[in-house]
VMD Tcl script that builds the backbone (N, CA, C; Angstrom):
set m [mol new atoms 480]
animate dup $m
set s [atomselect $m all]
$s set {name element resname resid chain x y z} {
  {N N UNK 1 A 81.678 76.220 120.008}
  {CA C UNK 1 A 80.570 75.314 119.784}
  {C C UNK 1 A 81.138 73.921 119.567}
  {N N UNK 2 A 80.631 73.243 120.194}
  {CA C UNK 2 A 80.981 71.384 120.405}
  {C C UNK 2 A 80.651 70.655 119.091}
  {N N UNK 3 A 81.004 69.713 118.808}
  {CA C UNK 3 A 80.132 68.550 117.938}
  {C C UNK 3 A 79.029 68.196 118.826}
  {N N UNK 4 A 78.294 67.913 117.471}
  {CA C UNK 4 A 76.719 67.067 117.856}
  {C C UNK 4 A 76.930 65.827 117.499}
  {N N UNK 5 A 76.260 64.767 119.015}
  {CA C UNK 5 A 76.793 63.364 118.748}
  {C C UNK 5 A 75.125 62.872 118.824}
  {N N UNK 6 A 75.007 61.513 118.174}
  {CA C UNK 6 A 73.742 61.171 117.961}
  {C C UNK 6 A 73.636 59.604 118.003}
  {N N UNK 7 A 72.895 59.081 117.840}
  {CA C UNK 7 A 72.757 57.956 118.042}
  {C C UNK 7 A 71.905 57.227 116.375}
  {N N UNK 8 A 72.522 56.265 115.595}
  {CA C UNK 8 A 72.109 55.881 114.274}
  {C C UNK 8 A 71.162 54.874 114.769}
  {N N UNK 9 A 70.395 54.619 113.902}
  {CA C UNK 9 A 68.870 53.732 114.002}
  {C C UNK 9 A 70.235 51.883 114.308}
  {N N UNK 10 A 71.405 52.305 113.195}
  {CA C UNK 10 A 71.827 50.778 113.750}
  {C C UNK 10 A 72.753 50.796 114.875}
  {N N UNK 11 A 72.176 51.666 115.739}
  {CA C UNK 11 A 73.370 51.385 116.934}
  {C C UNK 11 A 74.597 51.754 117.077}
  {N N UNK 12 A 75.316 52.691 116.652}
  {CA C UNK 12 A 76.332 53.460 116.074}
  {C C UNK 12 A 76.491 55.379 116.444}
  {N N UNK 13 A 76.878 55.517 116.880}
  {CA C UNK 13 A 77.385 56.728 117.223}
  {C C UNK 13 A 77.976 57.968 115.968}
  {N N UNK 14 A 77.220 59.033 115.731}
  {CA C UNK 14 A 77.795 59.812 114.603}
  {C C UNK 14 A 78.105 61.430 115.262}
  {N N UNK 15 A 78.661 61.636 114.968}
  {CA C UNK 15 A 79.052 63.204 115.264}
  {C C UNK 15 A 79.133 63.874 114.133}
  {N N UNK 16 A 78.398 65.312 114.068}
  {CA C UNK 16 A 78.291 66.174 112.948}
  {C C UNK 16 A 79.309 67.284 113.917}
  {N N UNK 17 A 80.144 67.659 112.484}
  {CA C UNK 17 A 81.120 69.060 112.611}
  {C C UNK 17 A 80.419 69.642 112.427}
  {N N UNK 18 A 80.751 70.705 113.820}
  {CA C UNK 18 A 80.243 72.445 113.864}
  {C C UNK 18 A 80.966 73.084 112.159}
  {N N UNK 19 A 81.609 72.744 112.140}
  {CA C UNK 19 A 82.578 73.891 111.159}
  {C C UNK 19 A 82.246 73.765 109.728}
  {N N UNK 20 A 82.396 72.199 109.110}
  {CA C UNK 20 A 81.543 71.702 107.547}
  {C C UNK 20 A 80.469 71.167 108.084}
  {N N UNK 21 A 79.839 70.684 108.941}
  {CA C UNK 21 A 78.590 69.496 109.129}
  {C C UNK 21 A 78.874 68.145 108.173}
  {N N UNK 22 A 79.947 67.900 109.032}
  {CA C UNK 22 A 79.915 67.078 107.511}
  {C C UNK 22 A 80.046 65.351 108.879}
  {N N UNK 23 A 79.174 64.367 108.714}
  {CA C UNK 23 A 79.124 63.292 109.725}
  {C C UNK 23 A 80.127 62.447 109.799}
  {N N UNK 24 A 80.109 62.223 110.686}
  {CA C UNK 24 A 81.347 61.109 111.078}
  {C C UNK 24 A 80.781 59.667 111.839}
  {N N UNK 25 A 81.106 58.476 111.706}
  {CA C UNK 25 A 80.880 57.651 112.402}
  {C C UNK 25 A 81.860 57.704 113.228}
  {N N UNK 26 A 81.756 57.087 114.511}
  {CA C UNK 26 A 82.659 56.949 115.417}
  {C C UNK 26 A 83.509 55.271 115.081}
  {N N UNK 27 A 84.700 55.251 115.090}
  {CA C UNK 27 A 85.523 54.425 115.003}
  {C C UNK 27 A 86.305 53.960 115.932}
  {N N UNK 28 A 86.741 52.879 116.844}
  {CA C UNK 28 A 87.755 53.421 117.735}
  {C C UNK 28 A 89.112 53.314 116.898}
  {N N UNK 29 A 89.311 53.284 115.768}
  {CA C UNK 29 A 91.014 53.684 115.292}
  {C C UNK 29 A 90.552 55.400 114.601}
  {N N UNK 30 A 89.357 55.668 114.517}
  {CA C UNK 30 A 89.082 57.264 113.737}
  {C C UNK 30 A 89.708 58.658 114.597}
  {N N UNK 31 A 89.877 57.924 116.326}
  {CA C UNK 31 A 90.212 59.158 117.271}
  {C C UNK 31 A 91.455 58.901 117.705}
  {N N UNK 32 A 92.214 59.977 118.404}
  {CA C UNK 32 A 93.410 59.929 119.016}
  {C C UNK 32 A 93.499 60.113 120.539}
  {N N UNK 33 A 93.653 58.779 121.045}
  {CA C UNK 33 A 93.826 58.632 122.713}
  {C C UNK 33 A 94.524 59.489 123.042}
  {N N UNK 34 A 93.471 60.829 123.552}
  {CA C UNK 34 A 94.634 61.842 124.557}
  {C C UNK 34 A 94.354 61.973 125.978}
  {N N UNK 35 A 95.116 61.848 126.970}
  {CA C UNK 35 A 94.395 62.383 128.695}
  {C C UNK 35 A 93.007 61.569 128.427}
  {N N UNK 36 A 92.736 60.225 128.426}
  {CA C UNK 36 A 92.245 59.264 128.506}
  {C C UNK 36 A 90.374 60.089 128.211}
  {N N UNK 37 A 90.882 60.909 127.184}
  {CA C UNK 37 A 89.325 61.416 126.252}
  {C C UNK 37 A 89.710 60.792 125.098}
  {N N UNK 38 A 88.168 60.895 124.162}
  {CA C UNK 38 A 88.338 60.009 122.777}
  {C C UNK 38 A 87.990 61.270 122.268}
  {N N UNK 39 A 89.384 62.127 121.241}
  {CA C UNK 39 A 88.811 63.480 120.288}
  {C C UNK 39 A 89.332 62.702 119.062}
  {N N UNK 40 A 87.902 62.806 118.518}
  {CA C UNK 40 A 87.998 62.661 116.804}
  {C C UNK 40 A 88.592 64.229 116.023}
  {N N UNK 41 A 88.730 64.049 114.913}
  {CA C UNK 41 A 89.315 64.928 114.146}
  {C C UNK 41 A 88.183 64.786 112.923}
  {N N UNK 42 A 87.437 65.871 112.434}
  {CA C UNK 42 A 87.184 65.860 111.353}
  {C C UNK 42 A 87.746 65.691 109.980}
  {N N UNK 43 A 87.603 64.918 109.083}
  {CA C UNK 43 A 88.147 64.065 108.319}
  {C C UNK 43 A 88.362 65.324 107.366}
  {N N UNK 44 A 87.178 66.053 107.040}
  {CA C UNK 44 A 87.402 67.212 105.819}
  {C C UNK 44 A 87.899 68.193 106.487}
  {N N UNK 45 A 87.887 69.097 107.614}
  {CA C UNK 45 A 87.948 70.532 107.505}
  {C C UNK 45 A 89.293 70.075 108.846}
  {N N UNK 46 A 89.647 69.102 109.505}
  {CA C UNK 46 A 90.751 68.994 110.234}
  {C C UNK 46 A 90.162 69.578 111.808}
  {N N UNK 47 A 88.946 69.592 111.964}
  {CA C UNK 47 A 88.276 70.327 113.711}
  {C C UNK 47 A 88.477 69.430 114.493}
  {N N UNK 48 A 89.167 69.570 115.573}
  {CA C UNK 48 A 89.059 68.553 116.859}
  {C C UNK 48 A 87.507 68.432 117.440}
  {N N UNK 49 A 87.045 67.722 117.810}
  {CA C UNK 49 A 86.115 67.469 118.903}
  {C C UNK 49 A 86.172 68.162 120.142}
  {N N UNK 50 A 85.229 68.403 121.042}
  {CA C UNK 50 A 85.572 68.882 122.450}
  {C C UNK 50 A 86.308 70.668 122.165}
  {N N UNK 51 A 86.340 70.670 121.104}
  {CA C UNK 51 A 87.367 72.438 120.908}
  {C C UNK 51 A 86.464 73.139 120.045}
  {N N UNK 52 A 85.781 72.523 119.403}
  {CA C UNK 52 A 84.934 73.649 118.264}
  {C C UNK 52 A 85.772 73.894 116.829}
  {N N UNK 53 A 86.368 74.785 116.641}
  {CA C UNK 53 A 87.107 75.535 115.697}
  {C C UNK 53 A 87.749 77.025 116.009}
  {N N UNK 54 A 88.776 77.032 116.050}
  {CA C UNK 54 A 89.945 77.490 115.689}
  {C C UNK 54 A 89.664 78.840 115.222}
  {N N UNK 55 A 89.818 80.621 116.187}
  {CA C UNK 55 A 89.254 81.428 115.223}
  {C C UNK 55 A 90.529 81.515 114.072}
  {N N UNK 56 A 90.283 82.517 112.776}
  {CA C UNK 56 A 91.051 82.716 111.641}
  {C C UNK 56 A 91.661 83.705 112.067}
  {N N UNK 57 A 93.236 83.829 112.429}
  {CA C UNK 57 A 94.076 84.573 112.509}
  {C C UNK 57 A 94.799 85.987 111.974}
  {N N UNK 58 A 93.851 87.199 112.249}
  {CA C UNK 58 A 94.268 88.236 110.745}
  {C C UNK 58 A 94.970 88.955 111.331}
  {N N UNK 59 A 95.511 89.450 110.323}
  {CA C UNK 59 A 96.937 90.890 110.558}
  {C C UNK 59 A 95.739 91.902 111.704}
  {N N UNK 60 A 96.450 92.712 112.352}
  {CA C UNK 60 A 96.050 94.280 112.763}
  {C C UNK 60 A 95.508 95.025 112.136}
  {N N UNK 61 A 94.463 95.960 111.432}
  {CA C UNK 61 A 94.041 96.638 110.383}
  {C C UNK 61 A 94.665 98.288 110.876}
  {N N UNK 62 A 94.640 98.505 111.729}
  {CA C UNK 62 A 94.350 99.895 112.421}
  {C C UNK 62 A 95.961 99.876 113.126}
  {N N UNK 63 A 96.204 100.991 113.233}
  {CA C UNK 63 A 97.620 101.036 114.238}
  {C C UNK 63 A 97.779 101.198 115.174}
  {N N UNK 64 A 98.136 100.387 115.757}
  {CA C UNK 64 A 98.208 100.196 117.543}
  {C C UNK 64 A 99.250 101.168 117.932}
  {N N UNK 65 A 99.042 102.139 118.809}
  {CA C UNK 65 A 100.050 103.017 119.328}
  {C C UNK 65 A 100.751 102.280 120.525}
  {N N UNK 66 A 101.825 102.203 120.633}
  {CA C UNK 66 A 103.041 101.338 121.066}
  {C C UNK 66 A 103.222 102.195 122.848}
  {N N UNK 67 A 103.123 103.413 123.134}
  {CA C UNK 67 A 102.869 104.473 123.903}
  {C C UNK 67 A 101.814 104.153 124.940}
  {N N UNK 68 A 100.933 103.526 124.331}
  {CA C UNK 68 A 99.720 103.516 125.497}
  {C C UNK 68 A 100.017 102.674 125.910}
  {N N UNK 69 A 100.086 101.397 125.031}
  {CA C UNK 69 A 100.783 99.877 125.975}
  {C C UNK 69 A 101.894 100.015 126.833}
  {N N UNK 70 A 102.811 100.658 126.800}
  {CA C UNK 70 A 103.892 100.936 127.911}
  {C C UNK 70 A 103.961 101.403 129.102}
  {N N UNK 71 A 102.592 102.566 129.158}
  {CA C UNK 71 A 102.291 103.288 129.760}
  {C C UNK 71 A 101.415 102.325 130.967}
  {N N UNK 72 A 100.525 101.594 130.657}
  {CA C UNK 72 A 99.705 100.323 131.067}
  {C C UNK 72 A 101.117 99.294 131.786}
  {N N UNK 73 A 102.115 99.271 131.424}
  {CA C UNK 73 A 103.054 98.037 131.785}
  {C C UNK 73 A 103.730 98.381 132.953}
  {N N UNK 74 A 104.191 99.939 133.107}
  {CA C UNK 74 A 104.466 100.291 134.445}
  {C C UNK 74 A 103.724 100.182 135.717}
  {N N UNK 75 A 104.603 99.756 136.509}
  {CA C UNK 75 A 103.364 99.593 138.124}
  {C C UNK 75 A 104.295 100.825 138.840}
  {N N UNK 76 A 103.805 100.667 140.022}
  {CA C UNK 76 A 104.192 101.852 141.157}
  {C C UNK 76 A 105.306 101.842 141.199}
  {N N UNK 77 A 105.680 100.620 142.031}
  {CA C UNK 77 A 107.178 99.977 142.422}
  {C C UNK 77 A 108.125 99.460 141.670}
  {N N UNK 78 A 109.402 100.246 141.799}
  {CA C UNK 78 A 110.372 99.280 141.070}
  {C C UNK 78 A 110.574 97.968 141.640}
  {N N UNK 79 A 111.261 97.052 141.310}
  {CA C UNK 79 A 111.677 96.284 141.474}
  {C C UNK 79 A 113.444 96.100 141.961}
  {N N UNK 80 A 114.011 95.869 142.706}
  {CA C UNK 80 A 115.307 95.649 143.411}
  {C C UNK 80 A 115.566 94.318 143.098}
  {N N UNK 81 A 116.522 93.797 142.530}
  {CA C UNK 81 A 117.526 92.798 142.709}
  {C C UNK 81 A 119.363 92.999 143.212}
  {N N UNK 82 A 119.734 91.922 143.192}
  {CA C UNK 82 A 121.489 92.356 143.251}
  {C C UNK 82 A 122.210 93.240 144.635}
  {N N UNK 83 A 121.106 93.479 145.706}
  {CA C UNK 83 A 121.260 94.546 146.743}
  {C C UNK 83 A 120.659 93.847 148.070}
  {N N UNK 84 A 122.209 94.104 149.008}
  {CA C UNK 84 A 122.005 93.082 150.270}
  {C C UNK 84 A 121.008 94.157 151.106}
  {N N UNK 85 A 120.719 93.810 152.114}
  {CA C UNK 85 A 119.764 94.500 152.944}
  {C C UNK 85 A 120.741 95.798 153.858}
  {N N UNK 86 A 121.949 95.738 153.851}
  {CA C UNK 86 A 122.330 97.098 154.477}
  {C C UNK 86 A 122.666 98.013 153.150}
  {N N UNK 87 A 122.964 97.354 152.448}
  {CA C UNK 87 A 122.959 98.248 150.566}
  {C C UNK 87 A 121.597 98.867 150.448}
  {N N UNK 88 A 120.681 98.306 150.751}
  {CA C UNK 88 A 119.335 98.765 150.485}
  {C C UNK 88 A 118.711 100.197 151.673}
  {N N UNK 89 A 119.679 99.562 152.872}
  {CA C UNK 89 A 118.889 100.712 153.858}
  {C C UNK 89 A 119.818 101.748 153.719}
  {N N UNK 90 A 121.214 101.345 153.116}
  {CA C UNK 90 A 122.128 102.843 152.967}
  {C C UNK 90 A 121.126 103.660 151.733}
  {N N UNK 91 A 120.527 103.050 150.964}
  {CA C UNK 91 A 120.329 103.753 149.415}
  {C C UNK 91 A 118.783 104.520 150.205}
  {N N UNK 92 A 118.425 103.812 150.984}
  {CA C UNK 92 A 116.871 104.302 151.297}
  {C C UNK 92 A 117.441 105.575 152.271}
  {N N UNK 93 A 118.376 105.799 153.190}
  {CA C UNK 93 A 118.494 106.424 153.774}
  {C C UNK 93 A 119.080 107.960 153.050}
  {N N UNK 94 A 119.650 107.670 151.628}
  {CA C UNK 94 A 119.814 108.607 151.151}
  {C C UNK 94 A 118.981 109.173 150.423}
  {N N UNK 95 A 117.760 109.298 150.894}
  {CA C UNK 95 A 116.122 109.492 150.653}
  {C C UNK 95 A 115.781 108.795 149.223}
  {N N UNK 96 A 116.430 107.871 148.598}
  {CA C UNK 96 A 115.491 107.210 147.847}
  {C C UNK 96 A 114.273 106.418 147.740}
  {N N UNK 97 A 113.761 106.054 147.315}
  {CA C UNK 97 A 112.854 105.439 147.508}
  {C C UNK 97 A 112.629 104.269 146.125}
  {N N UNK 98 A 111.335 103.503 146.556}
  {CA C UNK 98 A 110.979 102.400 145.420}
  {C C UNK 98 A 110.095 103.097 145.087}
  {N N UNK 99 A 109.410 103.462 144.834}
  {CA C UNK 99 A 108.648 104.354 144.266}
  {C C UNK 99 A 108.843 104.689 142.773}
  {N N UNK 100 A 108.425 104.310 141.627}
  {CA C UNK 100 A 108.488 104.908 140.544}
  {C C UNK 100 A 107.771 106.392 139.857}
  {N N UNK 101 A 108.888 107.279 139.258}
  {CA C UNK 101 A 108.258 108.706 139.017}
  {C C UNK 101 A 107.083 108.033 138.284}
  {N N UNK 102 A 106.393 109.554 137.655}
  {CA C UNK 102 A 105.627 109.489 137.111}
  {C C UNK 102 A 105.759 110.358 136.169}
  {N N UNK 103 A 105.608 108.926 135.061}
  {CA C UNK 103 A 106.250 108.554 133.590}
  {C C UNK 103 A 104.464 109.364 132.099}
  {N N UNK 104 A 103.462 109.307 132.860}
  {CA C UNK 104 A 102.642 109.563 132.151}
  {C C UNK 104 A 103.111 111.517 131.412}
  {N N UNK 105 A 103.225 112.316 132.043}
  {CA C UNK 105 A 103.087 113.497 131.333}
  {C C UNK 105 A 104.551 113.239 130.128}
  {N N UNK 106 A 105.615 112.203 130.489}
  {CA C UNK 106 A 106.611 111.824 129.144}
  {C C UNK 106 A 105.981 111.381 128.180}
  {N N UNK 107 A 104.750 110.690 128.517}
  {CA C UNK 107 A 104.244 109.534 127.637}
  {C C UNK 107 A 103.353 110.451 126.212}
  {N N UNK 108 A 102.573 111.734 127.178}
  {CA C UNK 108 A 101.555 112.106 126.286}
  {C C UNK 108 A 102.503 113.212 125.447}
  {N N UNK 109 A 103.592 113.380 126.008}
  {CA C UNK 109 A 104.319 114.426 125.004}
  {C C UNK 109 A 105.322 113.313 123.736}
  {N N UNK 110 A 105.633 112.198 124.257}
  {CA C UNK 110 A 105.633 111.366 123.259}
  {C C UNK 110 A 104.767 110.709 122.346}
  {N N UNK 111 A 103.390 110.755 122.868}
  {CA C UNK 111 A 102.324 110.376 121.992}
  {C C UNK 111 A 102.571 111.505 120.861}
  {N N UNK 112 A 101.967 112.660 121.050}
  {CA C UNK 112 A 101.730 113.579 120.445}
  {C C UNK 112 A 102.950 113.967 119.481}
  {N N UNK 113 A 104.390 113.902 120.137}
  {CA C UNK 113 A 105.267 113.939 118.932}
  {C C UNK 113 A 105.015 112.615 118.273}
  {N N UNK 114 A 105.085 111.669 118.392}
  {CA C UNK 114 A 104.492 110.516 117.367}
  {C C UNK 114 A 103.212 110.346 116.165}
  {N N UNK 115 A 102.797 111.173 117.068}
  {CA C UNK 115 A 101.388 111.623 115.812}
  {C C UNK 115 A 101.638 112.852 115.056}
  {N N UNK 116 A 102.755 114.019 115.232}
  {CA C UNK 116 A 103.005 115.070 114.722}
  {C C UNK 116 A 104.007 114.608 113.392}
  {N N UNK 117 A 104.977 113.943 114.038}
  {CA C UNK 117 A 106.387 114.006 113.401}
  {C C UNK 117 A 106.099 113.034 112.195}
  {N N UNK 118 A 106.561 114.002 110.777}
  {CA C UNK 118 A 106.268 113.310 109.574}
  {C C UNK 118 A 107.472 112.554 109.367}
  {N N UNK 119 A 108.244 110.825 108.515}
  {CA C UNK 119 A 109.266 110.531 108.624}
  {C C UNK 119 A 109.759 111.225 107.373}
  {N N UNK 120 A 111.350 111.367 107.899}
  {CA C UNK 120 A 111.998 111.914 106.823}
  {C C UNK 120 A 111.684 111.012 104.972}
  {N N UNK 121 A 111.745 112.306 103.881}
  {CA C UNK 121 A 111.684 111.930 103.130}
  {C C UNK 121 A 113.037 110.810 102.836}
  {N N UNK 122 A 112.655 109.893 101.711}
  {CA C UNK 122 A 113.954 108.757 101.646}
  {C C UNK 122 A 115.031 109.805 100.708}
  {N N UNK 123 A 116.062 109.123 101.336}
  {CA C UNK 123 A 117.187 109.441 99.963}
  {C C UNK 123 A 117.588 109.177 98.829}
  {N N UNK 124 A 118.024 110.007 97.829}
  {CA C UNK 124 A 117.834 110.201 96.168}
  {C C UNK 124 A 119.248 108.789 96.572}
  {N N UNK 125 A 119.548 109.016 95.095}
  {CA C UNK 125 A 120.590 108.197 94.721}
  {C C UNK 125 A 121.800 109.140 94.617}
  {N N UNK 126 A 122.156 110.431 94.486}
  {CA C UNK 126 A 122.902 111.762 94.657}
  {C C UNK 126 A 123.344 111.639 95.854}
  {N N UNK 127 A 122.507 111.272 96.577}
  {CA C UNK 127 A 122.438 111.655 98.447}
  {C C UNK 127 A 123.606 110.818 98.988}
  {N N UNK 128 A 122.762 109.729 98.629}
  {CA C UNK 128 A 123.524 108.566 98.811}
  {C C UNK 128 A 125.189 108.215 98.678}
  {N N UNK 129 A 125.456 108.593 97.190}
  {CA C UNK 129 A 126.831 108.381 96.932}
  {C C UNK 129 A 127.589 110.105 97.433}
  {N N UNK 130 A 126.956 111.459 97.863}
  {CA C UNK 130 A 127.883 111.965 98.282}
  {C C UNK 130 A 127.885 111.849 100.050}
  {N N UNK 131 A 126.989 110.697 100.502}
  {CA C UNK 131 A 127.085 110.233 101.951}
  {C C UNK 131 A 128.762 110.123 102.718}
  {N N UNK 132 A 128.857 110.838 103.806}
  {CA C UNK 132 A 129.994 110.735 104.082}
  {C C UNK 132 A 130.336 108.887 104.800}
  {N N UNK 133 A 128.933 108.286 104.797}
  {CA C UNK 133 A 128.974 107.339 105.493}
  {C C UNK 133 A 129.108 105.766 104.944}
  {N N UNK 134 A 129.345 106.048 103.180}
  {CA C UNK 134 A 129.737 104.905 103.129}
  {C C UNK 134 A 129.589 105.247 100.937}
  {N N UNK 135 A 129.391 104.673 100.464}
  {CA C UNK 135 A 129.314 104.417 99.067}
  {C C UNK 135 A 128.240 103.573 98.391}
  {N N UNK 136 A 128.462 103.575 97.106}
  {CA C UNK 136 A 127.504 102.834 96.614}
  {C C UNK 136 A 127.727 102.050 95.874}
  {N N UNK 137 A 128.184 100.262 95.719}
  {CA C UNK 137 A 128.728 99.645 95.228}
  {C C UNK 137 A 128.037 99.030 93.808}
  {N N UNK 138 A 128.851 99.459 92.836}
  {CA C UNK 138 A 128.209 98.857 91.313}
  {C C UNK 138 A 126.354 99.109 91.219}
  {N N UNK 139 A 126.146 98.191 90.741}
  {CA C UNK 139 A 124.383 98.145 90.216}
  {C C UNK 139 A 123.857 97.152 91.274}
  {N N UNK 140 A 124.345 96.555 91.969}
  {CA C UNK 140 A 123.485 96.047 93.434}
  {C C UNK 140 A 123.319 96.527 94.236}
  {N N UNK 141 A 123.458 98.409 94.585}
  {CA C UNK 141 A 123.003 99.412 95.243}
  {C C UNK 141 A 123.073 98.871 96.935}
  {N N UNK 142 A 124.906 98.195 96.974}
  {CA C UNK 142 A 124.730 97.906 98.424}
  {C C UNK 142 A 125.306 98.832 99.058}
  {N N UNK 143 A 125.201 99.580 100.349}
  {CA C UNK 143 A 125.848 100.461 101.043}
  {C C UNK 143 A 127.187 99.826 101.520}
  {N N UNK 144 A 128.475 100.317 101.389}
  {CA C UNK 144 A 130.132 99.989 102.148}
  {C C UNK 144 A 129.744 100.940 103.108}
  {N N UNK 145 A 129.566 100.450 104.760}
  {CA C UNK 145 A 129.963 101.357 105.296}
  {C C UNK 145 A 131.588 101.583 105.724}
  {N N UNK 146 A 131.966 102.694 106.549}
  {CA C UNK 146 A 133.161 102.980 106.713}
  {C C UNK 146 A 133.619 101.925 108.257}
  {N N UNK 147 A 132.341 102.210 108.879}
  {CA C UNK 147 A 132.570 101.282 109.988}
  {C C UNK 147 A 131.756 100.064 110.202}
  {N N UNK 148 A 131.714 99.740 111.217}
  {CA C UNK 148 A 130.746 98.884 111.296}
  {C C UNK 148 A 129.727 98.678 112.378}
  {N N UNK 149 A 128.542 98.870 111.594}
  {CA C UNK 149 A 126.817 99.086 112.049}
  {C C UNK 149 A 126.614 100.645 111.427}
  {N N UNK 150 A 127.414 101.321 110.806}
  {CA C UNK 150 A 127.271 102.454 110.843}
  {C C UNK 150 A 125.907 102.504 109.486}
  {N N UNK 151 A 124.998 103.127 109.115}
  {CA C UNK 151 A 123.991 103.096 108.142}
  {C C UNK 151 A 124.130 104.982 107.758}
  {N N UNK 152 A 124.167 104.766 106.243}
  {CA C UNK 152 A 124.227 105.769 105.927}
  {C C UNK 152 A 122.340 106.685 106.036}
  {N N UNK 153 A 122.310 107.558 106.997}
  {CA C UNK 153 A 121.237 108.271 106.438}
  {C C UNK 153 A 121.352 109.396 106.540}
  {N N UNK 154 A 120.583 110.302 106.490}
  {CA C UNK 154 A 120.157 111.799 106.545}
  {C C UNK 154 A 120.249 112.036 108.266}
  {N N UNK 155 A 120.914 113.262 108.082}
  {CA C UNK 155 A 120.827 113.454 109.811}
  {C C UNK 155 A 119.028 113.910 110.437}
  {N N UNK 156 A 119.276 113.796 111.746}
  {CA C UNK 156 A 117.566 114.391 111.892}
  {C C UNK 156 A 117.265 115.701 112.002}
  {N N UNK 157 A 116.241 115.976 111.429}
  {CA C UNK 157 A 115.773 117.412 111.251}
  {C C UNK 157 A 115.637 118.002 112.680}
  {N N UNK 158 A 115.854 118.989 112.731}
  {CA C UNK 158 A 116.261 120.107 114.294}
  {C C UNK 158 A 115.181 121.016 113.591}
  {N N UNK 159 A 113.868 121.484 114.171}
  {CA C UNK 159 A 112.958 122.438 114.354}
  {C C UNK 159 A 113.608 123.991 114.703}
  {N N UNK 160 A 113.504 124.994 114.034}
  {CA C UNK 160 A 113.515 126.228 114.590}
  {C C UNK 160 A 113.398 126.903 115.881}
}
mol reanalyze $m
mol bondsrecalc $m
mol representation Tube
mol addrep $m
């Protein structure tokens, strides 16, 4: 929604913000010469002219499964770079093709372990210091590992 521009009984130009309503006279030092338009800025709430307002930016509430979007990002065809044109007809001739499998029946057995699989419980402080993967230094509870990137955790649980 735009500003409303109007015309004052003394000859003067006012614009009311969509966002406070709050009036403005027109000034020519009140706006900022952009791409040879005149956008004022509302003095209280900061609204450009010509734009309306700005929606309010909120977190995600709900959890977006990461699985479906991926699934959506694949197309048919791969894509080839790095490969001259007799590289390409040797690889095609060894019945390959551009053609990408089909990635959906991976996807729904990864959905479904994603919605099954509970995360491991965290580790005690016991756990921790008899970790073969590193120690537990003084009362700032920082992990030494032995190598490096190595993170001490719990191995993953293997199903029956």
């Amino acid at each position: 929604m735009g500003w409303i521009r109007r015309e004052t009984e003394k000859g003067t130009t006012q614009y009311i913000c969509p966002n406070c309503h709050d009036y403005h006279e027109f000034r020519e030092d009140f706006g900022e010469q952009t791409f040879s338009e005149n956008f004022i800025f509302c003095r209280r709430c900061g609204a450009r002219n010509g734009t309306g307002t700005a929606p309010t930016l909120t977190p995600p509430n709900e959890w977006v499964n990461r699985v479906r979007e991926l699934d959506e990002l694949y197309t048919k065809l791969q894509i080839v770079t790095g490969f001259t044109a007799e590289q390409l007809l040797e690889i095609f001739a060894a019945g390959y093709t551009l053609e990408k499998p089909d990635y959906s029946k991976k996807f729904a057995e990864m959905e479904n372990l994603a919605e099954a699989a509970q995360p491991n419980e965290p580790l005690t402080m016991e756990e921790l210091r008899e970790s073969p993967h590193g120690k537990i230094k003084n009362s700032t509870l920082q992990s030494i590992c032995n190598r490096a990137n190595e993170i001490a955790s719990r191995p993953p649980e293997v199903s029956p």
